[in-house]
C-alpha positions in Angstrom: 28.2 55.6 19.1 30.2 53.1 20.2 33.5 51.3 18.0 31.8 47.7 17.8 28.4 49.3 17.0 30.3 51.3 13.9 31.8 48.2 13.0 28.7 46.1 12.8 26.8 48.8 10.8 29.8 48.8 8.3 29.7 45.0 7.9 26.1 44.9 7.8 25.7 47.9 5.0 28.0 45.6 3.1 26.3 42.9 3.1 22.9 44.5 2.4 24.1 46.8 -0.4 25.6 46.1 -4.0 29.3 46.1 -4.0 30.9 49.0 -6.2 32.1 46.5 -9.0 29.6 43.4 -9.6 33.1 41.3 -10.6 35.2 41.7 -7.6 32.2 41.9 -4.9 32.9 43.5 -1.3 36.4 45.1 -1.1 38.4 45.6 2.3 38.4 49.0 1.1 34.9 49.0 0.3 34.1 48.1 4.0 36.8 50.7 5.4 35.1 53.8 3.3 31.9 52.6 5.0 32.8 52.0 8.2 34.9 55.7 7.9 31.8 57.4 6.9 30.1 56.2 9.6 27.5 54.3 7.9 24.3 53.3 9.8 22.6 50.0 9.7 19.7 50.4 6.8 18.2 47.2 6.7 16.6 46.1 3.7 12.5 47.1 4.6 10.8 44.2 2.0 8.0 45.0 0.5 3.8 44.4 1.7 1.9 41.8 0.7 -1.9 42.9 -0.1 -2.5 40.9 2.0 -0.4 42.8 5.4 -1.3 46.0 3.7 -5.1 45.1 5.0 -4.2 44.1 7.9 -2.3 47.1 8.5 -5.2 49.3 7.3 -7.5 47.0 9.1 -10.0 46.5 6.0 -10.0 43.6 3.4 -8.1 43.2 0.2 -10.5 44.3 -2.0 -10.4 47.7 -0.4 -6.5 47.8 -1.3 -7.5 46.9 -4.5 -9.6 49.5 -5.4 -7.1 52.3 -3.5 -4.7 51.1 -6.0 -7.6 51.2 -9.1 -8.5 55.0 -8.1 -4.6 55.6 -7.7 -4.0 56.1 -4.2 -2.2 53.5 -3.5 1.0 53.0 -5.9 2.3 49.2 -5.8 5.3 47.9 -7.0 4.4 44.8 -10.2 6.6 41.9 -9.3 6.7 38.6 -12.0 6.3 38.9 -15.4 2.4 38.2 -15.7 0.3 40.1 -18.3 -3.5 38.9 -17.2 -3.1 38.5 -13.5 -0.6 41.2 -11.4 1.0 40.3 -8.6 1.1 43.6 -6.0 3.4 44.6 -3.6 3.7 47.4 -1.7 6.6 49.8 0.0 6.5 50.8 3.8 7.8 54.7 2.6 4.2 54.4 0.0 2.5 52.9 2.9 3.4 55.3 5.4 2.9 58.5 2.8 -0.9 57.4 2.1 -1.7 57.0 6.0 -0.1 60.6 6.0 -1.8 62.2 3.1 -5.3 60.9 4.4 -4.5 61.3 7.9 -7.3 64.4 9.1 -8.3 65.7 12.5 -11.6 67.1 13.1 -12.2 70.0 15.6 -14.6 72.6 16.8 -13.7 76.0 17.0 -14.9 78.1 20.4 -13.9 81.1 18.8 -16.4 83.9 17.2 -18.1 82.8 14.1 -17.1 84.9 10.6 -19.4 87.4 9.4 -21.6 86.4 6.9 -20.7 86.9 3.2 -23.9 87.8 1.9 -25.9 91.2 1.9 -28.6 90.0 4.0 -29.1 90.3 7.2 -31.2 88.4 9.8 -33.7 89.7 12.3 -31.1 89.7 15.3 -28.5 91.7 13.4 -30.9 93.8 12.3 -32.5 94.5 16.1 -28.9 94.7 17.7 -27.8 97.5 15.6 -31.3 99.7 16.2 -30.9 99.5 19.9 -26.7 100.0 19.5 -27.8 104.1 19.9 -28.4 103.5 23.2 -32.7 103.9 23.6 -34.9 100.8 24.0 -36.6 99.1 21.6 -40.1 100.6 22.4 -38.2 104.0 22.8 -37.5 103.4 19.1 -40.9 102.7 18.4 -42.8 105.4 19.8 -40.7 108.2 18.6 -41.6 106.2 15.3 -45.5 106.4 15.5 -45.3 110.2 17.2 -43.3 110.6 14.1 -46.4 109.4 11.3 -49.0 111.5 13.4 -47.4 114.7 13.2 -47.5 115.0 9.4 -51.3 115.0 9.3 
């Protein structure tokens, strides 16, 4: 990082932060400790209108509204009105609920899971019979020779 980029960010911390005592404002001291620790430039990031939040989400105000009825959306209550709140919105809470509902659908190539229950279809049933290594109508036959020979 270079000097005059260390010394901006110092100078521009200061003026964006609260000095240390409210009655002296901004020290030279207060500006060397920050330029010393190497402080970077945080800008300020104002909070969202409703109003950008839509556009941002790309869907009309009402549909911030009613995130921020059902709780998804935390807003910040700026003024002092009781019947009528004026909303406004943080870029971190913005950027947390795109986050937290962000979800990405995919299909899976792999092998399906056996199934849970006790039942089995008519293909598992078949594959395992001819798993012993005769045919089906092998199976069959040795089956029916079986039911005539008790007679």
């Amino acid at each position: 990082m270079d000097l005059s980029v260390k010394q901006r960010a110092a100078l521009q911390y200061a003026k964006t932060t609260i000095p240390l005592d409210d009655d002296k404002g901004w020290q030279r001291e207060d500006v060397q400790l920050a330029f010393l620790a190497g402080m970077v430039a945080q800008a300020i990031r104002r909070p969202l209108t409703t109003k950008e939040v839509a556009e941002i989400f790309n869907t009309s105000v009402s549909t911030v509204r009613d995130l921020v009825r059902h709780g998804e959306l935390a807003y910040i209550h700026i003024g002092r009105g009781t019947e009528r709140t004026h909303m406004v919105f943080s870029p971190d809470e913005i950027e947390s609920f795109i986050k937290r509902n962000t979800a990405r659908d995919f299909v899976s190539l792999g092998p399906k899971a056996a199934s849970v229950t006790g039942r089995k279809n008519s293909h598992q049933t078949a594959t395992k019979l001819t798993a012993a290594g005769e045919g089906f109508l092998a199976q069959r036959l040795r089956r029916i020779e079986a039911k005539k020979k008790p007679k």
